[in-house]
N, C-alpha and C positions, 0 to 999 in steps of 0.2 A: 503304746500302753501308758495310761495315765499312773503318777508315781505314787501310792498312797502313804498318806501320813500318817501319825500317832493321831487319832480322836480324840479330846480332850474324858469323853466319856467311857474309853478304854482302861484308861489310866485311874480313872474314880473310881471307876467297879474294880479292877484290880486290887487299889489301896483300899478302898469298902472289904472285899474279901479277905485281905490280911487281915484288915482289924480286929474281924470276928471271929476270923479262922486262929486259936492261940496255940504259936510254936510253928507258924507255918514263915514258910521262905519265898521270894521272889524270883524267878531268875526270866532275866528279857531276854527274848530269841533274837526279836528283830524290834524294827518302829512296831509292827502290826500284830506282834505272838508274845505274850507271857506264857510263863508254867510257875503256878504256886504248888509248893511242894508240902505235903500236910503228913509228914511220916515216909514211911516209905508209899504215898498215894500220891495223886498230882490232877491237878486241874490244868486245864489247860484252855489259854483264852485268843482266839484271831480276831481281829476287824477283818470285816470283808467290805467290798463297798460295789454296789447295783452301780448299771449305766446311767441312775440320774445319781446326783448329789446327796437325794433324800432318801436314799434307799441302801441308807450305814448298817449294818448286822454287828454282832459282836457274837461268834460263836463260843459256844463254850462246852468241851468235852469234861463229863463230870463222871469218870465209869464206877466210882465206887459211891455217887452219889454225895457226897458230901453237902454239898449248896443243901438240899432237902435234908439230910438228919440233921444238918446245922442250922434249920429252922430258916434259910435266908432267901427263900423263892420270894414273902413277900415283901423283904427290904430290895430285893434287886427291880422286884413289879414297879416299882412306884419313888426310885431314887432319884429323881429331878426335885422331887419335893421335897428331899432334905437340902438341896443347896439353897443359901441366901448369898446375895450380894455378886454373883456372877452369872450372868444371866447367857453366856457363851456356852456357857459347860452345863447350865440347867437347861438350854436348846437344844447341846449336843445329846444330854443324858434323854430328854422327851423325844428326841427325832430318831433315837436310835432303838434297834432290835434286839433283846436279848434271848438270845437260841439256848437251850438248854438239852444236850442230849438228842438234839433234833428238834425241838420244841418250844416255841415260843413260851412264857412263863404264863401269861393265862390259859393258854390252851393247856398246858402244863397243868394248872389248878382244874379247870375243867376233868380232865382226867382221871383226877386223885378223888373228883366228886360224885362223878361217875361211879369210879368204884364204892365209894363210901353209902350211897344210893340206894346201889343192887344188894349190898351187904344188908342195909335197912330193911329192902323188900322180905330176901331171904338167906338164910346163911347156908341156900344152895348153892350161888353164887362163889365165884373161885375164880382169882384171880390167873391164870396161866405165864402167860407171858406177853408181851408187844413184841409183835411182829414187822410193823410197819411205822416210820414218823417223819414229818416231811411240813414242819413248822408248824401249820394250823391242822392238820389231818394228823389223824393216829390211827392204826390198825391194830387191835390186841386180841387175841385170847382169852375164850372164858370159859370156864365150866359150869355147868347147872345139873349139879349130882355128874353123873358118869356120861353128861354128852356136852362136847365139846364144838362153838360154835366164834365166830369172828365177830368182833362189834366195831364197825367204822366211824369214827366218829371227828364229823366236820367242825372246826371252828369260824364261822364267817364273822365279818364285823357285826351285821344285826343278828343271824340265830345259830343256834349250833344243833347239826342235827349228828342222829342217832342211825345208825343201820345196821341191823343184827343180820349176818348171812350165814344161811346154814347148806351142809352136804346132802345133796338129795336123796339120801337115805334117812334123814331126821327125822324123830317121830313127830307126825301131826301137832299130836296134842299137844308136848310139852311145846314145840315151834311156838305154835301159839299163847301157850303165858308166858315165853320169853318176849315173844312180839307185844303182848300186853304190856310190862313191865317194862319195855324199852322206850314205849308211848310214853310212861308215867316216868322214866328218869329222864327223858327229852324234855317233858315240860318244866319239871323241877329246876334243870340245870339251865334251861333259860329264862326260868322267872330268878333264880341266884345271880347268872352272870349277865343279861341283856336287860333284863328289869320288862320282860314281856308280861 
């Protein structure tokens, strides 16, 4: 088994998340595991690393959410483009994955747009819970008034689709303007995030 090392881009998101995070503490597990401690709450960060070279992760367990009310899903999205002058660590920080609760961070945005979508359509919509999340895929819960239905929703590189499943005791009709509306927040969220 190959021995893995400290990422240069472990170490930036680490220090990136103190900075923002105020009153928070560090403490290193290992080369591979941070825990920033924000109160009595804690984040907690691994490198993982795939069978090729290119295929670095940096997972990141966030249970009380912190990253998201602390506003920082889009400074972690797009942190290779703060570095100037080191071009190893703005490689490391572009080649790397950051997992978020199970979640890649724009499938992550994806999600929260989703939601914000169906809320538009109607404030039938009710967010339940997620069920399922597995980096680009999410499985959640949703309510539309008193029936309850599962919406999967794929992240690929070019489109992200939508899949409402319902219990086969669901009523017809409303089935169908939820299938409507799922149409209309599929295309939404990939004219926002693939530029369809």
């Amino acid at each position: 088994m190959k021995k893995i090392e400290e990422s240069p881009a472990l170490a930036y998101i680490v220090k990136t998340l103190t900075k923002a995070i105020a009153d928070s503490k560090v403490e290193q597990k290992s080369a591979t595991e941070y825990t920033i401690k924000d109160g009595n709450d804690e984040i907690v960060l691994a490198q993982t690393s795939g069978d090729n070279d290119n295929a670095n992760a940096i997972v990141i367990t966030d249970k009380r959410n912190i990253i998201f009310s602390e506003d920082l899903l889009e400074t972690l999205q797009h942190l290779h483009k703060t570095v100037k002058g080191d071009d190893i660590l703005k490689a490391s920080l572009k080649d790397t994955t950051v997992i978020i609760n199970g979640l890649d961070i724009e499938t992550d945005f994806v999600f929260q747009a989703v939601k914000d979508f169906l809320d538009q359509l109607s404030n039938s919509y009710e967010f339940v819970q997620t069920v399922e999340t597995n980096v680009t895929k999410i499985g959640a819960g949703f309510k539309f008034g008193k029936h309850i239905f599962r919406l999967n929703i794929t992240n690929e590189p070019n489109a992200i689709t939508l899949e409402p499943r319902f219990v086969a005791s669901f009523d017809a009709g409303i089935q169908k303007t939820i299938a409507d509306d799922i149409v209309k927040v599929q295309l939404a969220v990939n004219k926002m995030f693939k530029k369809l």
